[in-house]
N, C-alpha and C positions, 0 to 999 in steps of 0.2 A: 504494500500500500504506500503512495507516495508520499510524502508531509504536507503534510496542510498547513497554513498559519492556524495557530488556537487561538482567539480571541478569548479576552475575561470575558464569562460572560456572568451577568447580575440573575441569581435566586430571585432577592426582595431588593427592598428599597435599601437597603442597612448591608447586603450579602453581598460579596464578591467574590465568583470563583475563578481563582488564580490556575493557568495553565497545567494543565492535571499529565502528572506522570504515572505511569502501572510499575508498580512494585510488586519482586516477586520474594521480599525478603527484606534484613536489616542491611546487607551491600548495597541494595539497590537505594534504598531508603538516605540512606549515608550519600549516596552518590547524588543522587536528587538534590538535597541540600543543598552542598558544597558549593555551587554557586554562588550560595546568599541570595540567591532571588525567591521573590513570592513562586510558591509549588504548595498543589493539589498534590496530593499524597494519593495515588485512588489503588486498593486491589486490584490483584490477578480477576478475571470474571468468574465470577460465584464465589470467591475465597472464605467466604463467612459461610460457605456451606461443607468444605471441607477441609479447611484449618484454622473454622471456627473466630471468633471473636475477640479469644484470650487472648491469643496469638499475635491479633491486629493490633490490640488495645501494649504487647505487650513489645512490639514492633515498635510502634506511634509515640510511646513512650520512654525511647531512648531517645527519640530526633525531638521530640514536640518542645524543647527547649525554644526553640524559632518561633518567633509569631505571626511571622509571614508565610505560614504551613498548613495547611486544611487538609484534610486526614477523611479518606468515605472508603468504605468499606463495604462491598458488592455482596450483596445477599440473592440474586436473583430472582428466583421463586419463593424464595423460601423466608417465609413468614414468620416460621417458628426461630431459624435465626435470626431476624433481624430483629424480633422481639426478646432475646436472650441479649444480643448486640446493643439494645438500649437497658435493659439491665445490669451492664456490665461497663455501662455510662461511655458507649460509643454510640453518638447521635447523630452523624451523618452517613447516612446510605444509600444504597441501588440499591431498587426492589424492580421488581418488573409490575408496573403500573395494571396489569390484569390480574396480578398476585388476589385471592382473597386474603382480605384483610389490610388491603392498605392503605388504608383511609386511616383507620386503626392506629397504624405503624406511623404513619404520617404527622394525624393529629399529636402523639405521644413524643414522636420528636419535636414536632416546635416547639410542643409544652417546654422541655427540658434544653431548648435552646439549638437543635438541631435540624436535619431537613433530610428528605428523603425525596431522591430521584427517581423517576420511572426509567431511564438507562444511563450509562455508562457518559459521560461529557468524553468528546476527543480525548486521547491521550496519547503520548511516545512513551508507547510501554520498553522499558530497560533491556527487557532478553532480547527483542529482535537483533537481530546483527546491526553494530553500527550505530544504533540509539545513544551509547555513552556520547558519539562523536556531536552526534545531534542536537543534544541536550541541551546547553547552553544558548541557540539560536533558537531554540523552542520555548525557551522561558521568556527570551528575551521579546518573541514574539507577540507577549500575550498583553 
C-alpha cells in the first residue's frame, strides 16, 4: 500500500488525533516516540482480542510519559474486550461500529474521558518493511 499523507484528524471539538502508528510491541512503541512528535499509539488489528488489554495498558505504560501520545487499542468485534479494556482504564478504542453493544462501549468511554472508533484511523504500521525509514515524514505529515 502506498503512503498517504495522515492528516490530524479532530474526534470533538477538544480531540485531536495525532498521526496514528501500529505497534506490534514495546520496540515498536519506543521507536514511534523517538521523534518527539505528536503519535497515535494504535494496535496491531484486533490486539485486545488476542493479547488482550493488560498487555496494551502494560505496553502504553512504559512510553505514556509523553503527552503528545494517544494510545487506542483495536478491539474489533469484540465487545467483551473492549468492555474489560475500559475496566482496566484503557479508554480509547476500535470496535467495529456493527459490534452489539457499542453504543454501550461508546457511551462508557466518554463517560470516563475516552472514545471509541468504528475503524482503524490511517496508520504506518512499524512491521511492514521500510516503515522505521518512513516514520518521521509521517509524523511530520500530520
Amino acid at each position: 500500500m502506498p503512503l498517504a499523507l495522515n492528516p490530524v484528524k479532530r474526534l470533538n471539538a477538544s480531540m485531536i488525533l495525532h498521526p496514528a502508528v501500529t505497534i506490534h510491541g514495546l520496540a515498536h512503541a519506543r521507536a514511534a516516540i523517538a521523534p518527539g512528535l505528536a503519535v497515535t499509539l494504535l494496535s496491531a488489528p484486533g490486539a485486545g482480542l488476542y493479547a488482550g488489554c493488560l498487555w496494551w495498558r502494560a505496553v502504553i505504560d512504559r512510553v505514556a510519559d509523553e503527552s503528545r501520545v494517544i494510545s487506542i487499542l483495536d478491539c474489533a468485534d469484540g465487545a467483551g474486550q473492549a468492555m474489560a479494556a475500559l475496566r482496566a482504564g484503557v479508554c480509547n478504542l476500535v470496535l467495529w461500529r456493527e459490534t452489539p453493544g457499542w453504543e454501550s462501549v461508546a457511551g462508557i468511554a466518554a463517560a470516563r474521558g475516552g472514545f471509541v472508533l468504528s475503524g482503524a484511523p490511517p496508520s504506518l504500521d512499524l512491521a511492514e518493511p521500510g516503515a522505521a525509514r518512513r516514520l518521521d515524514a509521517w509524523l511530520r505529515a500530520g
